[in-house]
C-alpha positions, 0 to 999 in steps of 0.5 A: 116603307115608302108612305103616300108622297113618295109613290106618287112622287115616283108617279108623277116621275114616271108619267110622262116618260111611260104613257103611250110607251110600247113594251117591246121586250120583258127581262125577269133576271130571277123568278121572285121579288117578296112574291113570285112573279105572276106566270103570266108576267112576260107574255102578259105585257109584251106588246101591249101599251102603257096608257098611264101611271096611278096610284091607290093608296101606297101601291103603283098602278101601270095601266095597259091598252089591254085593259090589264093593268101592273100593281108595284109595291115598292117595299122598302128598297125598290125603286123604278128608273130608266138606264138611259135617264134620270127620273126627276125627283124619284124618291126612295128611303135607301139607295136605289141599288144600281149594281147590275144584280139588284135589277130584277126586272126591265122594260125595253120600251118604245116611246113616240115621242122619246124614243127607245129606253129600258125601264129598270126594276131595282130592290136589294131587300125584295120586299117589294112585290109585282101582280098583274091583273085583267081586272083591278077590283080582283086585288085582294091589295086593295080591297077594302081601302078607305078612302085617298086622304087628298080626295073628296070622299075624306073629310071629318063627317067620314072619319065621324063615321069611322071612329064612332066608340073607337077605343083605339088610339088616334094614331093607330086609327090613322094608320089603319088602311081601311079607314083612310089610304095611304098614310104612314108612320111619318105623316100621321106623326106630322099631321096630328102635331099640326091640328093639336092633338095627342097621338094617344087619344082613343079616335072615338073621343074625337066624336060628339055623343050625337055621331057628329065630328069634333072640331079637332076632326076638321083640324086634322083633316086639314092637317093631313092634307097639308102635310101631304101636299107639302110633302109631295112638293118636296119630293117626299122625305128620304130617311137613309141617304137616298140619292135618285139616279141624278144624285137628287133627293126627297127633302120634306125631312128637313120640314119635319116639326116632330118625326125623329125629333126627339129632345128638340124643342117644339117650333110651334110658336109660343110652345115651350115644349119638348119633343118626345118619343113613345112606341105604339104597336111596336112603331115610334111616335114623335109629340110634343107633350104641351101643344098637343092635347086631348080635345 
């Protein structure tokens, strides 16, 4: 699944190109994605103004001049491009699926400043999933969300908070959307090799008896961010021969220190460790077993 740098590399791909974009006509070339689409789907959106593209979490969110406002999850396949031209750094895991039967949704578009174009929903898989809402708070998707690992309300003193007499693991802790938007398998790998610290370790040891974060806490919160901005940089990572509709792709896979890198030795200067690889509720983590350690 895409993790947080490819939706809001995808975002920034399709800001500029789609705020104060008219929608003049909505084609639905079959009836459902993963879900059905809402009844409400066409009559909802034609005619209506975009007024911008953002993101909460792993979720696009299109919003309307209504005050409606378009949830797209990509799932593991979909992809948004235009047939007229290519969006700069669009990233997605697999082909984006540019035969005519894998487009299962398009936007024919008025832009004022360029012009006419068709905005293209593809998804071979449908796994991907489309909703429309007249009020946002209403999605059950993102109710309950922790915060947005770039914003200011993450930091260590909230993961304090979240972790208190947690026996889970600091990787799955991560990986619960509740306690921080966002972040995936990839990253959360990423992060905790960058602040030291072992995927294993239960998230409650990582705060003092009094409530109070560790040290490592801030390491982390720092590793993720820097992970993510890196990642965003590079246009996200493609895992499966992804090539955008200009034949580009994401690249941060080339900058990965331990993700799929099993049997390598570990690039943290100095270390002379090898990366391993375990599974976790079913998911494979990527570590190095010398430099990161219980805190």
């Amino acid at each position: 699944m895409p993790e947080l740098p490819e939706v809001e590399t995808v975002r920034r791909g399709l800001e500029p190109w789609l705020a104060g974009a008219r929608i003049q006509t909505v084609t639905l070339n079959r009836a459902d994605l993963r879900f059905p689409f809402p009844v409400n789907l066409k009559a909802g959106l034609e005619g209506d103004t975009i007024i911008g593209v953002g993101r909460r979490a792993k979720y696009l969110l299109i919003g309307l001049e209504s005050g409606r406002t378009l949830l797209s999850h990509l799932g593991m396949t979909g992809s948004w491009r235009f047939a007229e031209h290519g969006i700069d750094k669009a990233p997605r895991y697999y082909e984006p699926g540019l035969a005519p039967k894998h487009d299962h949704l398009v936007f024919d578009i008025a832009h004022p400043a360029h012009g006419q174009s068709h905005l293209i929903y593809a998804d071979p898989r449908r796994f991907g999933f489309l909703d429309l809402y007249e009020d946002l708070s209403a999605s059950p998707y993102l109710a309950g969300l922790g915060p947005e690992p770039l914003g200011n309300d993450f930091h260590a003193a909230a993961l304090a908070q979240a972790f208190a007499g947690k026996k889970t693991p600091i990787k799955a802790a991560l990986l619960d959307q509740r306690i921080v938007a966002g972040l995936g398998n990839i990253y959360v790998s990423e992060a905790l090799h960058r602040a030291h610290i072992l995927p294993t370790v239960m998230a409650g040891s990582l705060v003092t008896p009094t409530g109070r974060p560790k040290r490592a806490l801030d390491d982390l919160v720092r590793a993720v961010r820097q992970v993510l901005d890196e990642a965003i940089v590079s246009g996200g990572s493609t895992l499966r021969d992804f090539r955008n509709a200009q034949g580009g792709s994401g690249y941060f896979q080339h900058n990965f220190a331990v993700y799929d890198r099993e049997g390598d030795a570990c690039p943290t200067p100095g270390c002379h460790g090898v990366i391993q690889r375990i599974v976790q509720s079913g998911r494979s983590t990527f570590f190095c077993p010398v430099c990161q350690k219980q805190p």
